[in-house]
PDB file of N, H, CA, C and O in Angstrom:
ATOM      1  N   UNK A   1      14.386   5.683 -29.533  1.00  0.00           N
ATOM      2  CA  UNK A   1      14.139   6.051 -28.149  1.00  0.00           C
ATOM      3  C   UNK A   1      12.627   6.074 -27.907  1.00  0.00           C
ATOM      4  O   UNK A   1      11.828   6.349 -28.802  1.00  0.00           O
ATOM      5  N   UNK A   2      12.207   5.713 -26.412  1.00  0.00           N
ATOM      6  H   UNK A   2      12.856   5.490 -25.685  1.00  0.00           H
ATOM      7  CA  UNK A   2      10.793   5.824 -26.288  1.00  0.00           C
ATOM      8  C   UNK A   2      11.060   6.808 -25.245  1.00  0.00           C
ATOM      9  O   UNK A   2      12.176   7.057 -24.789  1.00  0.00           O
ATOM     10  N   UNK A   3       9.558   7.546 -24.773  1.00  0.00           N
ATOM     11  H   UNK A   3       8.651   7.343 -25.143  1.00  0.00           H
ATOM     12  CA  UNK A   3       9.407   8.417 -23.658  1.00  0.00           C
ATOM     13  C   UNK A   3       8.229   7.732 -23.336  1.00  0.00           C
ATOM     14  O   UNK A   3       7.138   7.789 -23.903  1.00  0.00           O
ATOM     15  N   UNK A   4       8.716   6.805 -21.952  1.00  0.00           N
ATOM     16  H   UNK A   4       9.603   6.759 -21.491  1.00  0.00           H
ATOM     17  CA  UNK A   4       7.318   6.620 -20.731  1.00  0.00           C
ATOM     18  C   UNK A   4       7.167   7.147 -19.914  1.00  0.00           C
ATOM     19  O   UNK A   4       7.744   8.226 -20.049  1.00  0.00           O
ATOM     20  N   UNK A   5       6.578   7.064 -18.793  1.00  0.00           N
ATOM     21  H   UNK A   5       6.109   6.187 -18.684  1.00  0.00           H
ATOM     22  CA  UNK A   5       6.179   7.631 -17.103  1.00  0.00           C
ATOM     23  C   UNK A   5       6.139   6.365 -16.627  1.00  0.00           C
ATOM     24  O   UNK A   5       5.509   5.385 -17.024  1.00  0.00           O
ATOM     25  N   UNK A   6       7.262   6.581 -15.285  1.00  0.00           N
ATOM     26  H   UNK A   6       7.774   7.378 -14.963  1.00  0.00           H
ATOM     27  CA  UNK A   6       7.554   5.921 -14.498  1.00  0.00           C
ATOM     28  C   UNK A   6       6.997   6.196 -12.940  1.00  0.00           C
ATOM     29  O   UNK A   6       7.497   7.219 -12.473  1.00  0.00           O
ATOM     30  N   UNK A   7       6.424   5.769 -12.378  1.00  0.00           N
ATOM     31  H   UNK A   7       6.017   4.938 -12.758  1.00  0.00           H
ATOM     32  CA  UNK A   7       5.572   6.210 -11.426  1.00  0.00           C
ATOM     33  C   UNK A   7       5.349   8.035 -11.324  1.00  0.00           C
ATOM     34  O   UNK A   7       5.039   8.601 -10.275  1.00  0.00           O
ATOM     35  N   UNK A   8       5.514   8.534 -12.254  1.00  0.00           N
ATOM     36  H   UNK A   8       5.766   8.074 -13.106  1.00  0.00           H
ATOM     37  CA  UNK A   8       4.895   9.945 -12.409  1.00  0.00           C
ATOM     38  C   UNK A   8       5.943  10.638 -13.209  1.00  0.00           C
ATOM     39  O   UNK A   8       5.870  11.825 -13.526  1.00  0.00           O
ATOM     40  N   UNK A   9       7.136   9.660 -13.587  1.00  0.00           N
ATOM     41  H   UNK A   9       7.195   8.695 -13.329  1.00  0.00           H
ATOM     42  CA  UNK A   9       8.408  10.900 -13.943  1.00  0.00           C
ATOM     43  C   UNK A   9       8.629  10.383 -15.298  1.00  0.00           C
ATOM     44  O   UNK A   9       9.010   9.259 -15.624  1.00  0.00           O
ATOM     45  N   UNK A  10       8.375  11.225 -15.914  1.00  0.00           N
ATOM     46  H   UNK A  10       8.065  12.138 -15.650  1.00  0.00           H
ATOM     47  CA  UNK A  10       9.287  10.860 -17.627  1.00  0.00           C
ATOM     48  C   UNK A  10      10.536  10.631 -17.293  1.00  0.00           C
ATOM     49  O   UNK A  10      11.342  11.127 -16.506  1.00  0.00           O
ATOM     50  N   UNK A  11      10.523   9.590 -18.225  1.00  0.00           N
ATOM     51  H   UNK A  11       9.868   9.187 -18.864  1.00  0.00           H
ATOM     52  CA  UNK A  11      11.868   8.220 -18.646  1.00  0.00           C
ATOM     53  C   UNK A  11      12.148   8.252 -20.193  1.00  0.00           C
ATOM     54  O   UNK A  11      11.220   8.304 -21.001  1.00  0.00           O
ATOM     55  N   UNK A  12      13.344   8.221 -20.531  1.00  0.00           N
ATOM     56  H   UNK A  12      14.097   8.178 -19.874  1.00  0.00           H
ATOM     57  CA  UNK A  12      13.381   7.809 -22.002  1.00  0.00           C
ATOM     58  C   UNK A  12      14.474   6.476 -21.448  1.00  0.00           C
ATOM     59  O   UNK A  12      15.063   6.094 -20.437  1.00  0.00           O
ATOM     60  N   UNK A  13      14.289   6.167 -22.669  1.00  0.00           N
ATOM     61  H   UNK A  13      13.810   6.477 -23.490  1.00  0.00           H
ATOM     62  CA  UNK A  13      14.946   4.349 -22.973  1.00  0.00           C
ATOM     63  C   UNK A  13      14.666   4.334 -24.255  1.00  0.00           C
ATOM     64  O   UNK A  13      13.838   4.845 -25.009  1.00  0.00           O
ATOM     65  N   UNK A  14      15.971   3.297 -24.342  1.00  0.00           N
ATOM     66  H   UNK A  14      16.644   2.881 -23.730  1.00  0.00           H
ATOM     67  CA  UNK A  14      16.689   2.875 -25.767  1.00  0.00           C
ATOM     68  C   UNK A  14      15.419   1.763 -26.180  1.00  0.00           C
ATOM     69  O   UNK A  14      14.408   1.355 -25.609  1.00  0.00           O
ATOM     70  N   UNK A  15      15.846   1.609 -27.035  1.00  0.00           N
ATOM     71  H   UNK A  15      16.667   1.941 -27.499  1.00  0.00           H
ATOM     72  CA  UNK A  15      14.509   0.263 -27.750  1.00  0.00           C
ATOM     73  C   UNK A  15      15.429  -0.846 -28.174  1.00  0.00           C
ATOM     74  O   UNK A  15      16.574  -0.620 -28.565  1.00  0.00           O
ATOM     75  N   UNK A  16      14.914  -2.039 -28.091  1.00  0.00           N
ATOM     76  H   UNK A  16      13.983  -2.222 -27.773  1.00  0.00           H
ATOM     77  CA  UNK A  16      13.573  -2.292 -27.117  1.00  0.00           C
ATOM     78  C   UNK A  16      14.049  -2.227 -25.396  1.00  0.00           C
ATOM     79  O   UNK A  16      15.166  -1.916 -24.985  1.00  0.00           O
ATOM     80  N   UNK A  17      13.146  -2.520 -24.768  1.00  0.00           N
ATOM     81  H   UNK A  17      12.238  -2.773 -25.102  1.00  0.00           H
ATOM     82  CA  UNK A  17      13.128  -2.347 -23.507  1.00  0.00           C
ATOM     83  C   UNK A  17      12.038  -3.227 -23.128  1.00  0.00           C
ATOM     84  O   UNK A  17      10.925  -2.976 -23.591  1.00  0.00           O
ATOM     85  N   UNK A  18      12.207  -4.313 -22.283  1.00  0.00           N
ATOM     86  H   UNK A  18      13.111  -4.517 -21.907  1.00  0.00           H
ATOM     87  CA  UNK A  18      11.746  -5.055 -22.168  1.00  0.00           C
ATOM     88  C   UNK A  18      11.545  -4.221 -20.218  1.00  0.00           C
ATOM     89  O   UNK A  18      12.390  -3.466 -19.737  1.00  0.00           O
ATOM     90  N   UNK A  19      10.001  -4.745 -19.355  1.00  0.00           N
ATOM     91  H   UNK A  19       9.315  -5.359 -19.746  1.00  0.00           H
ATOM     92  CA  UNK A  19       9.810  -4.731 -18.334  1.00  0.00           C
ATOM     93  C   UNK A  19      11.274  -4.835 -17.200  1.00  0.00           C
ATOM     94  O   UNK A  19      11.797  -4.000 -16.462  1.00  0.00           O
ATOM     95  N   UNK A  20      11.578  -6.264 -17.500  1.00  0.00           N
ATOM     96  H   UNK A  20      11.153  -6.942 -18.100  1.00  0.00           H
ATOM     97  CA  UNK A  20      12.956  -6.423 -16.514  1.00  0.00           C
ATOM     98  C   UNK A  20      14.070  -5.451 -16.804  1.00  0.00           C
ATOM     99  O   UNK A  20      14.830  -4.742 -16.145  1.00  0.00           O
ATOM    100  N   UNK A  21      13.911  -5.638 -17.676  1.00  0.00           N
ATOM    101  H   UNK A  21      13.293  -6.214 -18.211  1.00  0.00           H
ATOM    102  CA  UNK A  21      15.331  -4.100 -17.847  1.00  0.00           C
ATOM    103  C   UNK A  21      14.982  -2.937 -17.292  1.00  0.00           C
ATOM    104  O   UNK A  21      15.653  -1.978 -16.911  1.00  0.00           O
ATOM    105  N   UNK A  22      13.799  -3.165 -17.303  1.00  0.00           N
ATOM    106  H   UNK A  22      13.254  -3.943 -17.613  1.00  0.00           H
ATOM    107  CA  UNK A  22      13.361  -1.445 -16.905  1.00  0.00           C
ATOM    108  C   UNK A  22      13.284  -1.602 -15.227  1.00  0.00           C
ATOM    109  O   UNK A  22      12.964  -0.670 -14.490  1.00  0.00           O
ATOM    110  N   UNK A  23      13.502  -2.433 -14.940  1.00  0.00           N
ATOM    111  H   UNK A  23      13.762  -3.191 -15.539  1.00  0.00           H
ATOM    112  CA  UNK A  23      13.565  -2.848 -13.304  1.00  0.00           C
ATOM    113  C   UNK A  23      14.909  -2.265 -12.861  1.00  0.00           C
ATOM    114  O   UNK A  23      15.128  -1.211 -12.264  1.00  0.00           O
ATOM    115  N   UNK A  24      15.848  -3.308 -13.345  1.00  0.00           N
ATOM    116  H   UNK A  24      15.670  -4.165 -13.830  1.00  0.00           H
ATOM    117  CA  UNK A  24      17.067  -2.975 -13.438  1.00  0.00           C
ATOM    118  C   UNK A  24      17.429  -1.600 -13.438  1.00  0.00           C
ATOM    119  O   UNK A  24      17.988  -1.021 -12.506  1.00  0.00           O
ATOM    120  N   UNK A  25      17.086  -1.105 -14.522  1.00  0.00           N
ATOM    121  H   UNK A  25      16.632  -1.575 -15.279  1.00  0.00           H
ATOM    122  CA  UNK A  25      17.083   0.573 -15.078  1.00  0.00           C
ATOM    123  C   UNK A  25      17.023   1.266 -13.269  1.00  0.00           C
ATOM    124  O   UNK A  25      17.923   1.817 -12.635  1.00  0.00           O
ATOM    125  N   UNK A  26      15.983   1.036 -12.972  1.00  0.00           N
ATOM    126  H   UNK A  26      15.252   0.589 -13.487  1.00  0.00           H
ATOM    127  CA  UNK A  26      15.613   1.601 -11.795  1.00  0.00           C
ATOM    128  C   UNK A  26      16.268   0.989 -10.658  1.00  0.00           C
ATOM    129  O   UNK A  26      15.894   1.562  -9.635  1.00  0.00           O
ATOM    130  N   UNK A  27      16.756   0.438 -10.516  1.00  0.00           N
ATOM    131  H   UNK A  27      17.060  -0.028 -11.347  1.00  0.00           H
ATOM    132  CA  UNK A  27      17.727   0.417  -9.490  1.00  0.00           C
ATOM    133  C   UNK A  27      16.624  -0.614  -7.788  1.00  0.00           C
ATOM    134  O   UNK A  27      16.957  -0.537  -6.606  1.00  0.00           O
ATOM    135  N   UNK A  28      15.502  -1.352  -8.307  1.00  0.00           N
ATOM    136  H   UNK A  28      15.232  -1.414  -9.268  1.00  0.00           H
ATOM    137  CA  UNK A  28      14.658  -1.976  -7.958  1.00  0.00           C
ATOM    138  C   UNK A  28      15.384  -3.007  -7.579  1.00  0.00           C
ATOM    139  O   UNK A  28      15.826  -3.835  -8.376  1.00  0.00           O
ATOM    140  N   UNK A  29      15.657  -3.059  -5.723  1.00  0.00           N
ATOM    141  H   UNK A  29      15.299  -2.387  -5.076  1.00  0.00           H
ATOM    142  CA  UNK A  29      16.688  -4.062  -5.165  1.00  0.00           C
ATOM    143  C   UNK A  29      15.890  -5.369  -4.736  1.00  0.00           C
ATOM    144  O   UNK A  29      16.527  -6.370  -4.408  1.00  0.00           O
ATOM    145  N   UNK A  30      14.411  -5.368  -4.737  1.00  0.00           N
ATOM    146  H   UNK A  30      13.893  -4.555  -5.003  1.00  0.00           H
ATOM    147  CA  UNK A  30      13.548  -6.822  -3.925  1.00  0.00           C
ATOM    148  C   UNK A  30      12.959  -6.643  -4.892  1.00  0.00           C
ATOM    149  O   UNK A  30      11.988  -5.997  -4.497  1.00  0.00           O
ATOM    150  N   UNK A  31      12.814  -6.826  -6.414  1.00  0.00           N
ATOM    151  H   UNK A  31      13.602  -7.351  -6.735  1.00  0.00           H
ATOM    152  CA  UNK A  31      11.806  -7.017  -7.305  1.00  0.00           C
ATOM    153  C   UNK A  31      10.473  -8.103  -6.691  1.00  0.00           C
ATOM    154  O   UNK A  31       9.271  -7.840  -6.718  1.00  0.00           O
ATOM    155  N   UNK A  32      11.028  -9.170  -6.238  1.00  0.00           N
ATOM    156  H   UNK A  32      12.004  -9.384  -6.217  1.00  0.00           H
ATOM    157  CA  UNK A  32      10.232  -9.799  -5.745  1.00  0.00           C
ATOM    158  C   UNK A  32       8.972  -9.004  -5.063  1.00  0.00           C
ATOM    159  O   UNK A  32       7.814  -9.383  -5.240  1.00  0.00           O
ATOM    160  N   UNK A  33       9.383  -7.627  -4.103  1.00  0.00           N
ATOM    161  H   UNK A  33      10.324  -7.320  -3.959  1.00  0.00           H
ATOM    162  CA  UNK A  33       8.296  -6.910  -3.586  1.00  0.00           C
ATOM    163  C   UNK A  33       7.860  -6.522  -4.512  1.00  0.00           C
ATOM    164  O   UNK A  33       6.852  -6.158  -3.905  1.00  0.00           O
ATOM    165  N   UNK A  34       7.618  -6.179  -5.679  1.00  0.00           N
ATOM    166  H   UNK A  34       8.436  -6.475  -6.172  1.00  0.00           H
ATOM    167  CA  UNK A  34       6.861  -5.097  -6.577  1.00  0.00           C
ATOM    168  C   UNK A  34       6.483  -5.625  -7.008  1.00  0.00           C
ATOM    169  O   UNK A  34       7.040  -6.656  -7.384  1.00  0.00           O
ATOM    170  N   UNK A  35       5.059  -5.290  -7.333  1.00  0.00           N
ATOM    171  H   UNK A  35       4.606  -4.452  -7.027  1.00  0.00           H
ATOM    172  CA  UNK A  35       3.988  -5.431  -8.409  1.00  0.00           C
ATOM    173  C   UNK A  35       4.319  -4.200  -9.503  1.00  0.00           C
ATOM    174  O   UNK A  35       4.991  -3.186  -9.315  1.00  0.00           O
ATOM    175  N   UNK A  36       3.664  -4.611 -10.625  1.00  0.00           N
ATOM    176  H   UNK A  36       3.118  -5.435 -10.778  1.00  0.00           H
ATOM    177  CA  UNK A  36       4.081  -3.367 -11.780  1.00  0.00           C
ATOM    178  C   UNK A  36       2.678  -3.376 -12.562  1.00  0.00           C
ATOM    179  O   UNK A  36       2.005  -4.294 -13.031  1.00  0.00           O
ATOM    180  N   UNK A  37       2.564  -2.430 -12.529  1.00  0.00           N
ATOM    181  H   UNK A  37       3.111  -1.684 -12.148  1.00  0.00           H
ATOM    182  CA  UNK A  37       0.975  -1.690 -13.562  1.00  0.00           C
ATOM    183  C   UNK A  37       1.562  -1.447 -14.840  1.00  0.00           C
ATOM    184  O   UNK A  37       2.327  -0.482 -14.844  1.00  0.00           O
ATOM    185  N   UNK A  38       1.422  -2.052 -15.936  1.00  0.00           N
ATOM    186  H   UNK A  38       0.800  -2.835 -15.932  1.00  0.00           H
ATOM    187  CA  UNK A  38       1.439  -1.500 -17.143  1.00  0.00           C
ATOM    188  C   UNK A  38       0.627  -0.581 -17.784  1.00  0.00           C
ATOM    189  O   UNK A  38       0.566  -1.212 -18.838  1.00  0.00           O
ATOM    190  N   UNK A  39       0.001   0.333 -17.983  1.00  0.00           N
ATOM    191  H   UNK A  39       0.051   0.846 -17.126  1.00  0.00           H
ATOM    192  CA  UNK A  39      -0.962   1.072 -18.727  1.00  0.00           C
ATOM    193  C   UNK A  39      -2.251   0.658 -17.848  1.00  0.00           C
ATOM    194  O   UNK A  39      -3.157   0.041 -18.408  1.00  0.00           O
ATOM    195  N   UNK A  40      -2.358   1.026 -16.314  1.00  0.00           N
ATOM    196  H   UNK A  40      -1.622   1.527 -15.859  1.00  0.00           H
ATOM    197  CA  UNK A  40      -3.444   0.515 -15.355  1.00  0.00           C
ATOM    198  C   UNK A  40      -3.346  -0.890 -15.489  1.00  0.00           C
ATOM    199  O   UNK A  40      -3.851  -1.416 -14.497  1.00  0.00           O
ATOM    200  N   UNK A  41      -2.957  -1.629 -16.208  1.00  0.00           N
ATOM    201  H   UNK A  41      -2.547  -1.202 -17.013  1.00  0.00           H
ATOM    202  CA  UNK A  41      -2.824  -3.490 -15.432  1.00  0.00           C
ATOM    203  C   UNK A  41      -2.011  -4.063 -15.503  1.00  0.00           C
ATOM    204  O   UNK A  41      -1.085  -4.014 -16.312  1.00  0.00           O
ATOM    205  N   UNK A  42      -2.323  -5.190 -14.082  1.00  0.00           N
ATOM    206  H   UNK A  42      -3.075  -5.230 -13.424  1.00  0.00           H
ATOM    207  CA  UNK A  42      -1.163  -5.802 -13.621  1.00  0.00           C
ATOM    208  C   UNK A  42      -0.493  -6.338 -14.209  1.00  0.00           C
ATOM    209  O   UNK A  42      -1.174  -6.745 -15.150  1.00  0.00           O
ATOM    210  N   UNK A  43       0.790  -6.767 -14.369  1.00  0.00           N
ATOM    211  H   UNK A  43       1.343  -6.437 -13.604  1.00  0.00           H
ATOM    212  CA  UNK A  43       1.651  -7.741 -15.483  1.00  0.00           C
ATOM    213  C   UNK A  43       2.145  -8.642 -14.240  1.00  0.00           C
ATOM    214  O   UNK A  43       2.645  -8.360 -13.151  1.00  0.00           O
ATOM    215  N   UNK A  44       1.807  -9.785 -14.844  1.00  0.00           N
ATOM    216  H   UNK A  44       1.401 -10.014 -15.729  1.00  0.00           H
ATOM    217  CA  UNK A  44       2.575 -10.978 -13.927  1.00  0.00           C
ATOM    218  C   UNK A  44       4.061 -11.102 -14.043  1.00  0.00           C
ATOM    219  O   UNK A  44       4.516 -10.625 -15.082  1.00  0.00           O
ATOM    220  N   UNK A  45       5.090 -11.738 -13.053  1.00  0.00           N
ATOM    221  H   UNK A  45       4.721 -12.126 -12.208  1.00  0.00           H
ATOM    222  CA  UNK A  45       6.133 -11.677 -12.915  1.00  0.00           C
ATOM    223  C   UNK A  45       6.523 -12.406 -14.459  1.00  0.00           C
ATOM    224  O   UNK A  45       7.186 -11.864 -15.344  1.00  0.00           O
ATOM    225  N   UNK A  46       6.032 -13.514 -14.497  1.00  0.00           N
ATOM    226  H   UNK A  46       5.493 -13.954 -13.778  1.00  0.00           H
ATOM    227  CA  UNK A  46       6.997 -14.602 -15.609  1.00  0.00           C
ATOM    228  C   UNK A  46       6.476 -13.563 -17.299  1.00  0.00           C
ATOM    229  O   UNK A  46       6.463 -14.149 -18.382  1.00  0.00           O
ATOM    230  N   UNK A  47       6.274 -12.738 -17.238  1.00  0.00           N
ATOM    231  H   UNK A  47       6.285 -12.262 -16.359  1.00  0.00           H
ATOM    232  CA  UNK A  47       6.002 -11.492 -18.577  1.00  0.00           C
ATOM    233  C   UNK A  47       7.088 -10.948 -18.344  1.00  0.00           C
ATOM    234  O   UNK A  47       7.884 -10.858 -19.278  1.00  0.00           O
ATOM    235  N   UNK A  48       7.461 -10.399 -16.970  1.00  0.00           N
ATOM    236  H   UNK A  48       6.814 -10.472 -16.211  1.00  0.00           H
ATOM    237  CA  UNK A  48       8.421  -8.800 -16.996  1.00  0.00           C
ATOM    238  C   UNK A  48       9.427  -9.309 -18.403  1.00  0.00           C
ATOM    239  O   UNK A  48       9.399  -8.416 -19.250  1.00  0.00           O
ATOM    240  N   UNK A  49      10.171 -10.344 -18.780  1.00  0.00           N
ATOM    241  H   UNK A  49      10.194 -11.070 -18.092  1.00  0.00           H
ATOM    242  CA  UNK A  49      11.125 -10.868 -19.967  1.00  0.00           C
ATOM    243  C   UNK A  49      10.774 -10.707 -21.316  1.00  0.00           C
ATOM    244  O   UNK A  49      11.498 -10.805 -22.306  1.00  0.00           O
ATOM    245  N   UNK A  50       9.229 -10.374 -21.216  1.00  0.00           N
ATOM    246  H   UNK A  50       8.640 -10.294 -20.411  1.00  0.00           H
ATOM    247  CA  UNK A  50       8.830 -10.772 -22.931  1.00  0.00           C
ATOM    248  C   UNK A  50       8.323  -9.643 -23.259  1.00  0.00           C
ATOM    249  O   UNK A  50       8.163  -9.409 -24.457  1.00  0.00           O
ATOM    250  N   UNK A  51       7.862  -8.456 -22.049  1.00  0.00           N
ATOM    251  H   UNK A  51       7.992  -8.646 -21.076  1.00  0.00           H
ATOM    252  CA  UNK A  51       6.822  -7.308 -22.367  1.00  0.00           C
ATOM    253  C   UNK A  51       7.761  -6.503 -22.956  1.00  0.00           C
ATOM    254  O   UNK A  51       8.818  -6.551 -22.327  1.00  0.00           O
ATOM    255  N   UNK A  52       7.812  -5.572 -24.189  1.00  0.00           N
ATOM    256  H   UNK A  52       6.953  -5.533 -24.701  1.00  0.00           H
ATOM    257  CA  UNK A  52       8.855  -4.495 -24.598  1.00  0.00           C
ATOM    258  C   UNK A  52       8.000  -3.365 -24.414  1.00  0.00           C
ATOM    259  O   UNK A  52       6.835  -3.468 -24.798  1.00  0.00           O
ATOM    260  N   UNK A  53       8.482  -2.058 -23.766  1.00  0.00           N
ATOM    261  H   UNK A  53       9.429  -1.975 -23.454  1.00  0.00           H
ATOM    262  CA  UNK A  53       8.038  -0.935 -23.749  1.00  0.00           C
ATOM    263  C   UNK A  53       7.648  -0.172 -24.783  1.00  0.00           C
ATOM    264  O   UNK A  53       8.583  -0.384 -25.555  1.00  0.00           O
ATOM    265  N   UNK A  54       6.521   0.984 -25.662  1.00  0.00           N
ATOM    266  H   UNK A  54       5.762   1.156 -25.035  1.00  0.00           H
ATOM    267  CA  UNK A  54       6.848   1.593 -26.212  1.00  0.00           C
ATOM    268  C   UNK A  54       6.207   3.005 -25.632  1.00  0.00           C
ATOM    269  O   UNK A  54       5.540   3.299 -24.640  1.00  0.00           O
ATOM    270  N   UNK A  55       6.824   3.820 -26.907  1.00  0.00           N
ATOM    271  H   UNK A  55       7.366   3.581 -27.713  1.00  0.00           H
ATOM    272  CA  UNK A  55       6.600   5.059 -26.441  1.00  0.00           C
ATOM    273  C   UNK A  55       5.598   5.366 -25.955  1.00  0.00           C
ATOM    274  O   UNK A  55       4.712   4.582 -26.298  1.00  0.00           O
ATOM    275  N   UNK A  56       5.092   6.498 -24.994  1.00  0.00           N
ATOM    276  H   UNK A  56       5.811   7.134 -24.715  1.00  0.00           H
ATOM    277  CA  UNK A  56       3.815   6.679 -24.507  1.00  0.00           C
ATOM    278  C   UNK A  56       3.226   5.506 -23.310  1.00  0.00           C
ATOM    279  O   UNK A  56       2.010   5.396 -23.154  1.00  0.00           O
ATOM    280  N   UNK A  57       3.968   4.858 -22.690  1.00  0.00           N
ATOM    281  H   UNK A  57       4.956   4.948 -22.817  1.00  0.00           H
ATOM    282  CA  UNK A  57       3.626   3.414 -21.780  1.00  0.00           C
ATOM    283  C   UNK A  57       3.801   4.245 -21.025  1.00  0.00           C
ATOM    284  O   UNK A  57       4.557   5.182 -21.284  1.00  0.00           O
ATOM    285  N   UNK A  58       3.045   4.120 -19.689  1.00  0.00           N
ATOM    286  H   UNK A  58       2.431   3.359 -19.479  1.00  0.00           H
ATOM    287  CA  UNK A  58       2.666   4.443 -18.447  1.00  0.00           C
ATOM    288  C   UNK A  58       2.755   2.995 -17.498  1.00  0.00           C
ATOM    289  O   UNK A  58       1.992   2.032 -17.571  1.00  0.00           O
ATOM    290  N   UNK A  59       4.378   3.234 -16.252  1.00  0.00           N
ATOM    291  H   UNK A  59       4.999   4.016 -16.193  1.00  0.00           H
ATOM    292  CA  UNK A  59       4.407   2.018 -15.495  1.00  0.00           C
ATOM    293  C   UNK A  59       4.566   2.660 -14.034  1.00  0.00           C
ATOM    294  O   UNK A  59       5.078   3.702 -13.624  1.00  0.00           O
ATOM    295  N   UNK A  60       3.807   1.431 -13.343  1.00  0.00           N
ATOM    296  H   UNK A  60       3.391   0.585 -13.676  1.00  0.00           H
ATOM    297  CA  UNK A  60       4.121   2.620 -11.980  1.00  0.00           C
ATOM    298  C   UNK A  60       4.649   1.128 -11.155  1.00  0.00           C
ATOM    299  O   UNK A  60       3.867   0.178 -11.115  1.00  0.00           O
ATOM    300  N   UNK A  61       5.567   1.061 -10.731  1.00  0.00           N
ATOM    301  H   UNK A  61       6.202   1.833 -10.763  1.00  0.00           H
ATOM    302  CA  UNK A  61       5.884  -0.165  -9.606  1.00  0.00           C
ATOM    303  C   UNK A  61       5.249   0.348  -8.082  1.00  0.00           C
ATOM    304  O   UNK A  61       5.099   1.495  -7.663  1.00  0.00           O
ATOM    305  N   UNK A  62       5.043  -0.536  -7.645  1.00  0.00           N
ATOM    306  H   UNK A  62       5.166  -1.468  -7.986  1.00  0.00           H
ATOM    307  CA  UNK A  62       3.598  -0.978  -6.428  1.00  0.00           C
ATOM    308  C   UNK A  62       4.503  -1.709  -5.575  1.00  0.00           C
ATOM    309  O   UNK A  62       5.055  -2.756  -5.913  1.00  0.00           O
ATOM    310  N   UNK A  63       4.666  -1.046  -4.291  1.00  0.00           N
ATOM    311  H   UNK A  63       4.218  -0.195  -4.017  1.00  0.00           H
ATOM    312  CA  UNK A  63       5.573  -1.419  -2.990  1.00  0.00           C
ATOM    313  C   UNK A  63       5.292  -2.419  -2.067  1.00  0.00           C
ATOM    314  O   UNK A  63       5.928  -2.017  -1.093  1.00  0.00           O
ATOM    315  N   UNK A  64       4.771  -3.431  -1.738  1.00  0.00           N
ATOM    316  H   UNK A  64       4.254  -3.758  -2.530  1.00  0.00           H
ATOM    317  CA  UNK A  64       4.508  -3.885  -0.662  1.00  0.00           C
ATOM    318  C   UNK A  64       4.754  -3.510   0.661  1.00  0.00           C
ATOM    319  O   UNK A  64       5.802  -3.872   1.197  1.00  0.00           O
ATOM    320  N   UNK A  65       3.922  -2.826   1.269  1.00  0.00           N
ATOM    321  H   UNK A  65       3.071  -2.532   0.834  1.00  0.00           H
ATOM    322  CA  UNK A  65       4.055  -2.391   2.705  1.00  0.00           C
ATOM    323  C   UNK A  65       3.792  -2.980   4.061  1.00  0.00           C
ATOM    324  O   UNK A  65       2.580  -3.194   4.097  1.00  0.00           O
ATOM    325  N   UNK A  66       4.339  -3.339   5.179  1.00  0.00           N
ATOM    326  H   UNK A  66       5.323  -3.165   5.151  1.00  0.00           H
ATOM    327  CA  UNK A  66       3.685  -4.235   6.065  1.00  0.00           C
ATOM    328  C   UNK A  66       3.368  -3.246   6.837  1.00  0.00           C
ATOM    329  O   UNK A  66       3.722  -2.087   6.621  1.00  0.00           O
ATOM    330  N   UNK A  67       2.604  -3.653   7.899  1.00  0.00           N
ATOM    331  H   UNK A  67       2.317  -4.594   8.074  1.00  0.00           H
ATOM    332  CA  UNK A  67       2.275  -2.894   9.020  1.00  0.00           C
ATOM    333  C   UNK A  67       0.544  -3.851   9.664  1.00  0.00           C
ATOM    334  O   UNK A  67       0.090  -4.939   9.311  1.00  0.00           O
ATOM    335  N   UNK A  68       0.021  -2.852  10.664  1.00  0.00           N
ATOM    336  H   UNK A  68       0.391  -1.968  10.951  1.00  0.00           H
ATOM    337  CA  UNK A  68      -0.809  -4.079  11.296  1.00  0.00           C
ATOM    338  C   UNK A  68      -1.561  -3.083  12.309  1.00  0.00           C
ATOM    339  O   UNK A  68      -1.474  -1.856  12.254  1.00  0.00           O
ATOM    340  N   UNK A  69      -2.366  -3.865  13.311  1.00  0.00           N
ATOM    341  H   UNK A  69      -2.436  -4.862  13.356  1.00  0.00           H
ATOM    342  CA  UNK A  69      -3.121  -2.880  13.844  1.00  0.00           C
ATOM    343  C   UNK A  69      -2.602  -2.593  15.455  1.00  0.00           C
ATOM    344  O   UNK A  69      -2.265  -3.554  16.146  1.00  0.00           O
ATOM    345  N   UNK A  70      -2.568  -1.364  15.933  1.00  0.00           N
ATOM    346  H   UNK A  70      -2.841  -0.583  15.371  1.00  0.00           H
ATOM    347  CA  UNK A  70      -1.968  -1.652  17.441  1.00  0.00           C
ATOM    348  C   UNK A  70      -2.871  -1.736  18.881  1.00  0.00           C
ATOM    349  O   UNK A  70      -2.306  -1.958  19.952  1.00  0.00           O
TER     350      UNK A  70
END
């Protein structure tokens, strides 16, 4: 088992745990919108498959928001 932080909340997960699973895990319905911080940096989409989590990883998924000026 590992223990990370997930945008501020301790998570445990089975090992390994790869990024996309951990998407999944979370219940992340437009992955396409999210960016994901690994340990403060960005991980590109075509990684989320190969990155495995370990204990002590810090991930925060990053929302895309629209809006504009009125």
């Amino acid at each position: 088992m590992s223990k990370i932080t997930v945008n501020g909340k301790s998570q445990e997960l089975e090992n390994p745990t790869t990024l996309a699973k951990l998407i999944a895990l979370n219940n992340i319905t437009q992955p396409d919108m999210v960016s994901v911080q690994l340990n403060e940096e960005f991980i590109s989409k075509e990684d989320y498959e190969t990155i495995e989590l370990k204990d002590g990883d810090v991930v925060d998924f990053l929302y895309f928001m629209g809006g504009g000026c009125l």
